[in-house]
N, C-alpha and C positions, 0 to 999 in steps of 0.2 A: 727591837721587838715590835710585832704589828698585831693588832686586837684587830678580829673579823667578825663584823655585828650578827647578832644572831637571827637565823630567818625567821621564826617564830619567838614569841616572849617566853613560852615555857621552856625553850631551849638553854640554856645557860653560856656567858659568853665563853667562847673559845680563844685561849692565847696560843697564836702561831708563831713561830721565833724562825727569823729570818740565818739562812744559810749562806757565809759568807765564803770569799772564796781570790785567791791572789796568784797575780802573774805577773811577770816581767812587762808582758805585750797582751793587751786585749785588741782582737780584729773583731769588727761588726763589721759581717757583709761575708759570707761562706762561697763567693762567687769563685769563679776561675782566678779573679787577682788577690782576692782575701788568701785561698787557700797555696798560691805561690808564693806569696808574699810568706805566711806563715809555717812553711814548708823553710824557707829561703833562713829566716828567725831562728825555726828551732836548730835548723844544722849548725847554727853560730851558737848553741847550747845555750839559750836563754827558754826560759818558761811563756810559752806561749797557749793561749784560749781563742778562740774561735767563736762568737755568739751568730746564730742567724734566725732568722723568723721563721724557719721552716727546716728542713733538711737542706744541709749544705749542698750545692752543686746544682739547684735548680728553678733557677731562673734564666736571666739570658744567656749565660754561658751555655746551660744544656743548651737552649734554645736555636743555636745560631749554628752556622752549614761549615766550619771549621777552615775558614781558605785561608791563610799564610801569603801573604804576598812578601817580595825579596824586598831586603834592604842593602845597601853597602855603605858601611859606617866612615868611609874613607870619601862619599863624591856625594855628599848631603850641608844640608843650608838650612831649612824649614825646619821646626818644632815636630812637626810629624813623621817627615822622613828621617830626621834621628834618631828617634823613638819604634819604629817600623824596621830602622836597620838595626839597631841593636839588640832588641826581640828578635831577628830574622836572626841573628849571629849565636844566640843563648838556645833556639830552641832543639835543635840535636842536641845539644849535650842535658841540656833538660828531660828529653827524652828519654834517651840511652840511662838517664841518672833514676828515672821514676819506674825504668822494664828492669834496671837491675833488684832495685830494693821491692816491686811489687810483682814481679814475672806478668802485670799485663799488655797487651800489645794494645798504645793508644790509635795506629792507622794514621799515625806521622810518616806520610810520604812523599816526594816530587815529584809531583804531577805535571806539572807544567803549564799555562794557563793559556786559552785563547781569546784573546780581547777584539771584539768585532766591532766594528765602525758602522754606523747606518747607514742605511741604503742611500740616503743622501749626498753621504760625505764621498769628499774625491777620492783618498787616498788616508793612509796610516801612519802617514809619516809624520805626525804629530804626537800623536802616541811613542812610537820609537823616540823621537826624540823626548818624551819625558823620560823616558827608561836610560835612553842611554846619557843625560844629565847627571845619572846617577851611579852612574859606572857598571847599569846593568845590561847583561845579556839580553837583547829579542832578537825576533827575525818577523820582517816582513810579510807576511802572504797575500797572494794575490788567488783569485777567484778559486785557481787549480791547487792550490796549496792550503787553502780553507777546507775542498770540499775531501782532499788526502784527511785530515784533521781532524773532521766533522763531516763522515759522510751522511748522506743526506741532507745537510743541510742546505734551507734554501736558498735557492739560486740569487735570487735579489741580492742578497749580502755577499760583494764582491771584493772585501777588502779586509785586513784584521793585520794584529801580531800577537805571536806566541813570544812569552815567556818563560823561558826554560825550567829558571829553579825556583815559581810558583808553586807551594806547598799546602799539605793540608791534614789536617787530623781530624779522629772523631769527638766529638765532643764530649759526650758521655762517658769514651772511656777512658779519656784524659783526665775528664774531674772524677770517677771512680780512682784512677791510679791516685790524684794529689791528694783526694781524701786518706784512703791506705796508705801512702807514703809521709802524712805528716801526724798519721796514728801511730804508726812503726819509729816517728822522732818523738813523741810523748806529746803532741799539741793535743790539749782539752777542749772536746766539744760541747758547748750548750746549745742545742736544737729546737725547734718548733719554740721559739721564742719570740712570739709577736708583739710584746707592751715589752720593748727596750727604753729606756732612758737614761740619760747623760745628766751628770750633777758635776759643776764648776764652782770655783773657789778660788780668788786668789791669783788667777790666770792657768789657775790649769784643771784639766779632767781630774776630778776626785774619785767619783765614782762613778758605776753604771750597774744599776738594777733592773732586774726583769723577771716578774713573780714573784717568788721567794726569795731571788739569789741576790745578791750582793757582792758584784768584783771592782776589785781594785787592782790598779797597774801601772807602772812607771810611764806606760806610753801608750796610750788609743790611736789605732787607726781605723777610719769607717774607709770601708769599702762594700758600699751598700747599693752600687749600682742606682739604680733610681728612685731607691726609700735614702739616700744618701740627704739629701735638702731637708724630711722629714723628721731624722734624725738630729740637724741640726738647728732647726729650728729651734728649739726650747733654750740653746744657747744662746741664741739671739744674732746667729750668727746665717745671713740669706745667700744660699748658692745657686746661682740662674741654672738650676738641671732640672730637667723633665722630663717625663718618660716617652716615648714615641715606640707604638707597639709595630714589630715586624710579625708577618706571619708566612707560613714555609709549607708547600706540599710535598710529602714522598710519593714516589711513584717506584716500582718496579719494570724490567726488562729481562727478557729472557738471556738476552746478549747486550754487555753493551757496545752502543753506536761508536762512542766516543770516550776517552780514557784523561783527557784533562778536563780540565773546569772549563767553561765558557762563559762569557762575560760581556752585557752590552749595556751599559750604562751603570744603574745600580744594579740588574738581574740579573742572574744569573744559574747554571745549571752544574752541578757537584756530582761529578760520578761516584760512587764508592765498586769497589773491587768485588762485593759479593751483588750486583746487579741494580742496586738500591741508587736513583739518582733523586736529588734535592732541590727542589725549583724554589727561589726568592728572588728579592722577597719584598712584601710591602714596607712602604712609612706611612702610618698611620698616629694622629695626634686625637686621641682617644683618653686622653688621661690614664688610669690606673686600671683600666678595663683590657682585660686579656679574653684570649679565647679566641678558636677561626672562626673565621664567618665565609657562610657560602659567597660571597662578594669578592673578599680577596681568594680563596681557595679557588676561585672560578679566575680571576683574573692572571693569579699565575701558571695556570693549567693550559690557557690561552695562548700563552707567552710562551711555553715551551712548545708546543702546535705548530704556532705559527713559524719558529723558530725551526723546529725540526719536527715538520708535517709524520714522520712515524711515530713519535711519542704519544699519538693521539690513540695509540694502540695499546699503548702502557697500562698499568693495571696501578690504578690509586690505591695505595699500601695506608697513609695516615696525613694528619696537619696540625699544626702545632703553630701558638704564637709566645711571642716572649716581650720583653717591655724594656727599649733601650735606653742610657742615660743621654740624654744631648745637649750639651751645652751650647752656647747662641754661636759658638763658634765652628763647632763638632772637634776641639779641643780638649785633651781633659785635664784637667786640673790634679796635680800630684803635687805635694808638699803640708807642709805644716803653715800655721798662723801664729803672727806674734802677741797676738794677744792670748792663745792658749800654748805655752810651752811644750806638751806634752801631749796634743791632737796633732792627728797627720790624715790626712785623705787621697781618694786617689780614686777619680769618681769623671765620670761624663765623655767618654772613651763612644758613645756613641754607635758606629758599628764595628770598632778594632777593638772592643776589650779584650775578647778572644787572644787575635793575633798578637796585640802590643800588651800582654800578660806576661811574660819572660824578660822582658826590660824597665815595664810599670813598679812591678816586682822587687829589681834588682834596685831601684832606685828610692823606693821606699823603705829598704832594708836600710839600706848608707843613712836616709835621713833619721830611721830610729835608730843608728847606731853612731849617730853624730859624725858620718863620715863626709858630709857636702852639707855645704850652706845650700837651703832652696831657695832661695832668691837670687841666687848665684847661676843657678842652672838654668839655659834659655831653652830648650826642650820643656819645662814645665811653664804652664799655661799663665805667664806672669800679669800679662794686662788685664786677662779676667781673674786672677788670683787677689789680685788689688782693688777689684771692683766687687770685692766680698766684705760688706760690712756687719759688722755689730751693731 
């Protein structure tokens, strides 16, 4: 029970009785991995809740230009590239699994990707050999085969490779479908819930309140994107993430130029099918401070220009930024703590949360379902998992 003081003396005090509330599974954190993950839960018929501090689906996940890069789970070594192929293997059927139960089309398609070399570098053959390391398909191009590609594009850039089965969805109506598709499995939403807190006992999450409510659950997972640390602070428990804000301008085209992604370092430009291209994106170390700013919005506007001198013709549609989590490694950290049984996380995904969501997912399910030891698993972020102290 909580007694709320009165604002005035002649008011009489008021008793408000707090509203409790139980599930199998509590997620804090409604992003694109919260709401896979609990998509992924409820189909395994366990009672799942969802808390976020806003309307689910929007933060970086809307935020980010939806590009899928390939993985192949068979020609991988690195923590990242296991994690990238095995999201890359889950995400058709995850697809096909969310248009069947919801009839939306999220704009999950193979686009193909063109990765350009600076006008410095000699040749691409470095790039190809990362790809094909991994048992993936590229191909080479050379000046005339860039400009087949990306006509228009300028001349200087006399080098690149495509990637064939470089992928990509829309953001928005991806997490529109996972939202609808794990309201249709019976996951409970608690929204615009900004004062979340965690209460520990014993070694494990007891409870977590926020305003009136009161839930309890056999197993907490925060998947909080970059309120992830924030949350667990009061634990006593410090995780190196922090947010680093991207910002992205749309542009329209009467026609587009170009039909895959292009890519030259971190930036890059995202066709969509209805004329609509994506230009990113910045890193900016801004703390918790969102919103574009004519600085970056002008810097990537620049960058598609220069890139491809007709875009300069295009017609600025909107901009948007979003606030990613980064851990010191750009690793993220998936698993549970042995000092709380019953906490799991899954947090600092950086700029793949998007893409590596359909493997993040699947691998947090197994640990709430006690199906893998995470300290077992070398794809999860073990050296910085260890260097999270109480």
């Amino acid at each position: 029970m909580k007694f709320v003081s009165p604002p005035h003396p002649c008011i009489p005090l008021v008793k408000v009785s707090w509203m409790s509330h139980t599930s199998d599974v509590v997620i804090v954190g409604g992003g694109v991995i919260g709401l896979t993950t609990a998509f992924r839960l409820a189909s395994e018929r366990l009672s799942v809740t969802v808390v976020d501090r806003q309307q689910v689906g929007q933060e970086a996940s809307w935020a980010g230009a939806g590009m899928l890069p390939p993985g192949s789970p068979g020609h991988v070594d690195s923590p990242e590239a296991k994690l990238r192929a095995l999201s890359h293997s889950l995400w058709p059927g995850l697809t096909a699994e969310l248009q069947e139960l919801t009839g939306i089309d999220t704009g999950f398609r193979r686009c193909g990707s063109v990765q350009l070399c600076p006008p410095s570098a000699d040749s691409a053959e470095d790039l190809a050999r990362g790809w094909h390391s991994e048992g993936i398909a590229c191909e080479i191009l050379d000046a005339a085969r860039l400009q087949s590609r990306i006509p228009g594009l300028r001349p200087t850039f006399q080098h690149g490779v495509f990637v064939p089965d470089f992928a990509q969805v829309r953001n928005p109506r991806h997490l529109k479908a996972l939202s609808l598709a794990c309201r249709r499995r019976g996951v409970t939403f608690f929204e615009n819930c900004p004062d979340v807190r965690l209460s520990s006992d014993e070694g494990r999450v007891v409870e977590l309140t926020t305003g009136l409510q009161r839930i309890s659950a056999g197993h907490v997972c925060i998947t909080a994107g970059a309120w992830t640390p924030l949350l667990l602070e009061p634990l006593g428990i410090k995780l190196p993430v922090s947010p680093v804000r991207g910002q992205i301008a749309q542009i329209r085209v009467s026609s587009l130029p170009f039909h895959s992604v292009v890519e030259l370092g971190k930036q890059y430009l995202v066709p969509r099918p209805d004329g609509l291209i994506l230009i990113g994106s910045t890193e900016e170390r801004v703390g918790y401070e969102k919103g574009a700013t004519l600085g970056g919005v002008s810097s990537l506007l620049e960058f598609a220009g220069n890139l491809i001198p007709a875009l300069e013709q295009a017609t600025l549609e909107r901009s948007w930024s979003g606030l990613r989590p980064a851990s010191p490694n750009e690793l993220p950290f998936i698993g549970g703590l042995a000092d709380l049984g019953n906490l799991s996380i899954a947090c600092g995904h950086f700029r793949s949360g998007l893409q590596m969501s359909p493997g993040t997912a699947a691998l947090l399910t197994n640990v709430v379902l006690g199906r893998v030891c995470v300290k077992s698993v070398d794809w999860v972020n073990v050296p910085l998992l260890d260097m999270i102290s109480r």
